[in-house]
N, C-alpha and C positions, 0 to 999 in steps of 0.2 A: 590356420589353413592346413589341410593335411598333408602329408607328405607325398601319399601316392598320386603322379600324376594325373592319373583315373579319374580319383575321387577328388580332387583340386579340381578339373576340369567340370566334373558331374557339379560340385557346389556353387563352382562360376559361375554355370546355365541354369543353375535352379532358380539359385540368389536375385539375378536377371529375370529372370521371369517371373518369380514371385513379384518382386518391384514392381515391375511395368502391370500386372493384374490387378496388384492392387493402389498403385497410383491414378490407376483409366478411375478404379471402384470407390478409394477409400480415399483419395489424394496423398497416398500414404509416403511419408517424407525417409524413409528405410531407415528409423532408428534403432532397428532390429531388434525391440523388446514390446511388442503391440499391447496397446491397450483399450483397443477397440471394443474388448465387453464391457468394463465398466463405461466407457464414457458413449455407451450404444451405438458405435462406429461408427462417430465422427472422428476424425485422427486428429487428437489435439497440436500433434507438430504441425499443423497445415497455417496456426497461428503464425502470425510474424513473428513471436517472442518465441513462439516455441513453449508458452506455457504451457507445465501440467496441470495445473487447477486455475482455473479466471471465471469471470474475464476480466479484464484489468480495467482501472477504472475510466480510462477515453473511448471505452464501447458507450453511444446514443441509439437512439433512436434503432437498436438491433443490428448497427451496423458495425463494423470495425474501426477503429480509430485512426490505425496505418492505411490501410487502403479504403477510405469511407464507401465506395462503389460494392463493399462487398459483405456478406451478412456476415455477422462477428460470431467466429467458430463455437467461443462458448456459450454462447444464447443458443445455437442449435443444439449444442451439447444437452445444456441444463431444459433445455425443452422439450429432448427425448427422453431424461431421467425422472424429470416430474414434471410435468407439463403444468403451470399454474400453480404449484405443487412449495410448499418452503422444507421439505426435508434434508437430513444433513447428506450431502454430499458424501462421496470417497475421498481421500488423500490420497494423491497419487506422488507417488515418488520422484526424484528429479531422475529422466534418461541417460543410463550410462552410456557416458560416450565409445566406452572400449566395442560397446556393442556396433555404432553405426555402421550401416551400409553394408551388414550382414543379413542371412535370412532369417527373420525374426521364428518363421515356421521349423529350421534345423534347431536354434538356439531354444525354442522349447520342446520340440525331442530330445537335446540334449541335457536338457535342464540349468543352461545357462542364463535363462532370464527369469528366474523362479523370482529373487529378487524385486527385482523391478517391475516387475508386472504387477505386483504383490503391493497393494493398497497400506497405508503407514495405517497403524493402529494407533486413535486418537488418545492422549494422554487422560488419565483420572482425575479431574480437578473438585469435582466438588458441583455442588453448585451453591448457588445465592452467594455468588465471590464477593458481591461489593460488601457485605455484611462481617469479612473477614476483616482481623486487624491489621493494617499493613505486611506485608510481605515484602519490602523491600527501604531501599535509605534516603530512597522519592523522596522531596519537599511535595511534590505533584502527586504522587497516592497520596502522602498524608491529609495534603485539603481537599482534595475529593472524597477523600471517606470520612473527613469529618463533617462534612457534608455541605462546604461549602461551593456557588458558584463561581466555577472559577473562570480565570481568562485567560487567553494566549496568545500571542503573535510570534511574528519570525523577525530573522535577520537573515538577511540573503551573505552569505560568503563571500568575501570578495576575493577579485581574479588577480590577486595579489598577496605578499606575506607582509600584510600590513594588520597588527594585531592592534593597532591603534583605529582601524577601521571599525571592528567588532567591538570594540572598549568605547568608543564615540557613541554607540548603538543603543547597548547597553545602560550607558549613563541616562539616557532619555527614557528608557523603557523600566526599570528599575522602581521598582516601589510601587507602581502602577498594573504590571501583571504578573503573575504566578510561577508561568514559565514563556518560553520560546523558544522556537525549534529554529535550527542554525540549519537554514536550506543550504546545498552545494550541488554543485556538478549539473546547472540548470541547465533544459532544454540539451543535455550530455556534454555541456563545453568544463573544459578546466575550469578546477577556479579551488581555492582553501579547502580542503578534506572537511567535510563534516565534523567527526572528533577534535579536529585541531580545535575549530571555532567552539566548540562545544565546550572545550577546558579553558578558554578564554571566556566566556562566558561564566562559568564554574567560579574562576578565580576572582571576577568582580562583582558577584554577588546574587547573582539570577540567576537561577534555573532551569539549565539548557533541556533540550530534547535533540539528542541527535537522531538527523533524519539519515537511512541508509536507504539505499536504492536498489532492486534486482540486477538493473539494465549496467549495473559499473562491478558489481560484488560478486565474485567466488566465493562459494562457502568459507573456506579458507580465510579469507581475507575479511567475512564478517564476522567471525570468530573470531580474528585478532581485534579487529576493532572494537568489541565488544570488551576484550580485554584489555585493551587503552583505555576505553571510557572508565574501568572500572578504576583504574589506573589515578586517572585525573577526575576521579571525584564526579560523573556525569552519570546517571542512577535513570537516565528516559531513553529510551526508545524507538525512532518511529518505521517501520520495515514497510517501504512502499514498490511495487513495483517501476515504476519511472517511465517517465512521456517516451516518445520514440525521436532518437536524433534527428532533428530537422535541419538537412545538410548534404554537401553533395563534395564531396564522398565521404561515406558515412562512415565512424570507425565504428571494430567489432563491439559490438554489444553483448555483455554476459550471458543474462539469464541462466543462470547455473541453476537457479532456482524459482519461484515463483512467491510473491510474497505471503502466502499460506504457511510455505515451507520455510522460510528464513523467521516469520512468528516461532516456526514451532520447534528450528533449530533453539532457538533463544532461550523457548521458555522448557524445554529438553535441559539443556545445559544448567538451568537455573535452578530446576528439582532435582537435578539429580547428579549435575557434576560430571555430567557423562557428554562429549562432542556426539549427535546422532548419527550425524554421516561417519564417521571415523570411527569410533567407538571410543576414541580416546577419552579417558579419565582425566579432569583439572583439577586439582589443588586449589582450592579458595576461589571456586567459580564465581564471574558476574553474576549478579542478580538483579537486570534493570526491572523495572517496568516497563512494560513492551505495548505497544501504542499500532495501530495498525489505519489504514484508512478504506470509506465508502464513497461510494456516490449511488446516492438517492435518487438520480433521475437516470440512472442505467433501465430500460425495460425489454422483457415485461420488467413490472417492478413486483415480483418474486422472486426474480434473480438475484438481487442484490443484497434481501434477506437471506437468501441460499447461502450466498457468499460472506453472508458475516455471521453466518450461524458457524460453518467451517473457520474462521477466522477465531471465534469465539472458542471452539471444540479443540483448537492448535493452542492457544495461550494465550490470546491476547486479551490484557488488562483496560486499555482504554482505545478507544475511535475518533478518529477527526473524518470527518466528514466532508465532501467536493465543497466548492463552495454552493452556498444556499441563497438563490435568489427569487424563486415558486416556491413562494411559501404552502400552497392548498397540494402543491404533489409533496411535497417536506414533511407535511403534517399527517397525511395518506402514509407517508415511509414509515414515519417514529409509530404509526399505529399498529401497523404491521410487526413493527419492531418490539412492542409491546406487550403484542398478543403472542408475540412466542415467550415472551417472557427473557427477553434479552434486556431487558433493562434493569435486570437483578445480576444482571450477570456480568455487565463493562458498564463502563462511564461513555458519557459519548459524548463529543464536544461538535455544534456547530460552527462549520466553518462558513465566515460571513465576510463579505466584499467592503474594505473601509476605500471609495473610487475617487480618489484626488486628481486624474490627470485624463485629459480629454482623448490622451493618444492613449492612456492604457486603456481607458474604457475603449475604443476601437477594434482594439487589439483583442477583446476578451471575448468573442464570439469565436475567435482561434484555439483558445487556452483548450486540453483536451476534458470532457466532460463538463462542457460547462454547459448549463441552457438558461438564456437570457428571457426572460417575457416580455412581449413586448411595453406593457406596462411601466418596465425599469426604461427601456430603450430611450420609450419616452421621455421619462423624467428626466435624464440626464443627456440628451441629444442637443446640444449648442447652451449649454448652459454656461453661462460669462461668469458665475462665483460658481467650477466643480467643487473645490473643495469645503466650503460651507455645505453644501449641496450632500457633498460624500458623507461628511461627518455627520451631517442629520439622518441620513438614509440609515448607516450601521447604525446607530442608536437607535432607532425605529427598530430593525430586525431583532436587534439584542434583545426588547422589549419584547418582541413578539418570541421570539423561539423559547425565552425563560420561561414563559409560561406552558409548554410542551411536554406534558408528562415524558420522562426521560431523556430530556437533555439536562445536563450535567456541567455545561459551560460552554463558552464560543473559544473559539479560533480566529481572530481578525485577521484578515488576508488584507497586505496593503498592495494597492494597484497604484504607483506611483513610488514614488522616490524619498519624498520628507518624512522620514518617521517623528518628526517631532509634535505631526498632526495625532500619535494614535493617543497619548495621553487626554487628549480632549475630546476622545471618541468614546471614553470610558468612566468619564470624570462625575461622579456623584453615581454612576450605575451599579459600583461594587459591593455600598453600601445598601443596596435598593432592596 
């Protein structure tokens, strides 16, 4: 602020008035570095996350995921950028905060938001990536580019330091899939740090993917992380933005970044040794493989190609996908996906529903991004054996999505509690 109180006074009124004009106009949230040309003024802070680049993947039906009554900021975004259009997007930088609640109009007289206004210039990679020899110490690249289908599921973290929980898990899942991503911090409640599970994982023989989140992580804090995993021998990836706390009262949520930019923190750090936001130099940087995720029934459905053409352009090596229950909009997606020629470029794993419980199937027309047909609704509405029922249905999809010019393997998503069902969801399939 200035010293004179003149011009303190004249900045007060300006700042003020700027705000409220373009609040009535732009809904503009005064992060004081505007980036209403690139994103065609729409103000991407009007998001509830406050994303720079989305939209995240619980936007349906063009609506928002937090507040569903209201159209979802980056569908209008990306509908004034290329209306129908799959072009690569901008990268837009994470808002500094030193700026907020200044006038973004002084701060570019000044030349203080030069920065941040200023779109990230996308890294050099190359293309026809999959065709490369591994780039990193993945058990998971290596079988994807030797070209085998592969398979995955999770272990959910538990809301306890019981490393006997995760090693239980493991013992049943082992031998049977490839890897698994060691979810945490569900629906934003505590619960075992990701990494932790991940080196627990590591150590008994499987092949973790740790999963990190926007909505918990500081740059900062994914870059240490990142440094842990490398730490304890964990070589996956997966940088997802994260559902919105459902809870009253809700604690702060990050969003330091957007999961475009935590991809591209990653794979920054992994060519070239250099932290992006800090500029700091590492000594013996991580080098996971960096794993990102879609949902294929976001529309229009050019958005969601938009959005993983930018994901693709930031670093990311392979995709999991929402899960996948419409099949004929799924198959619509990967064509689209195709046609850009993104299937030379990531691996992409469907992600498919193994439904063992009556209550979680209830429950999953809540899950964000999910769209049920009623087709499924059907089939498993009062059904007295679900889980016979579930395990027939994944092995159905498994069958169907392999056939999918550019899928590259599943992701079994278990809706229910037994993991000892998933072994017999996969049983003669790997060989197939």
């Amino acid at each position: 602020m200035a010293e004179n109180p003149l011009v303190d006074l004249f900045e007060r009124i300006f700042t003020r008035t700027e705000n409220f004009a373009k609040g009535v106009v732009f809904d503009c949230r005064h992060c004081g570095q505007c980036v209403l040309t690139p994103t065609k003024y729409v103000c991407p802070m009007s998001c509830p996350r406050q994303l720079r680049n989305g939209p995240c993947g619980g936007s349906m039906n063009e609506h928002c995921e937090v507040f569903p009554d209201r159209k979802c900021v980056w569908v209008r975004i990306h509908n004034r950028q290329d209306k129908g259009g799959t072009s690569l997007p901008p990268l837009l930088r994470s808002a500094d905060p030193k700026l907020f609640f200044t006038s973004s109009w002084l701060n570019f007289v000044r030349g203080l938001d030069g920065q941040a206004r200023t779109p990230i210039k996308y890294l050099d990679l190359g293309s026809n990536r999959k065709a490369l020899p591994p780039q990193t110490a993945s058990p998971l690249e290596a079988r994807l580019k030797s070209g085998t289908f592969v398979f995955t599921s999770e272990i959910r973290s538990p809301r306890s330091g019981s490393a006997a929980f995760v090693e239980k898990r493991v013992e049943v899942l082992r031998g049977h899939f490839d890897a698994v991503n060691a979810t945490a911090f569900l629906n934003g409640h505590p619960s075992m740090p990701s990494s932790v599970a991940s080196a627990i994982i590591a150590a008994n023989g499987l092949d973790p993917i740790c999963q990190m989140v926007c909505r918990d992580y500081t740059k900062t804090g994914f870059i240490s992380e990142l440094i842990v995993n490398a730490m304890n021998g964990v070589h996956n990836v997966l940088c997802l933005t994260g559902d919105y706390y459902q809870g009253d009262p809700a604690p702060k949520q990050v969003f330091d970044m957007d999961a475009a930019l935590m991809i591209y923190e990653a794979r920054c750090l992994r060519e070239t040794g250099t932290i992006a936001f800090s500029g700091d130099v590492v000594k013996d940087p991580p080098k996971p493989f960096i794993g990102g995720a879609i949902n294929p029934y976001t529309t229009p459905h050019n958005i969601p190609v938009r959005r993983i053409k930018q994901k693709c352009a930031t670093g990311v090596d392979f995709i999991q996908t929402q899960c996948v229950l419409d099949l004929p909009i799924f198959r619509d997606f990967m064509r689209m996906y195709c046609e850009e020629g993104l299937d030379k470029e990531l691996f992409l794993l469907a992600g498919l529903p193994v439904i063992i419980s009556q209550k979680a199937f209830e429950m999953l027309p809540g899950v964000p991004g999910v769209y049920i047909p009623d087709s499924v609704t059907q089939r498993f509405a009062g059904k007295e054996d679900i889980v016979e029922e579930g395990i027939q249905y994944a092995r159905e999809m498994i069958e169907e999505v392999r056939a999918i010019q550019g899928v590259d393997g599943v992701h079994l998503m278990l809706f229910g509690l037994d993991h000892t069902v998933l072994p017999r969801v996969v049983e003669g399939l790997r060989e197939a």
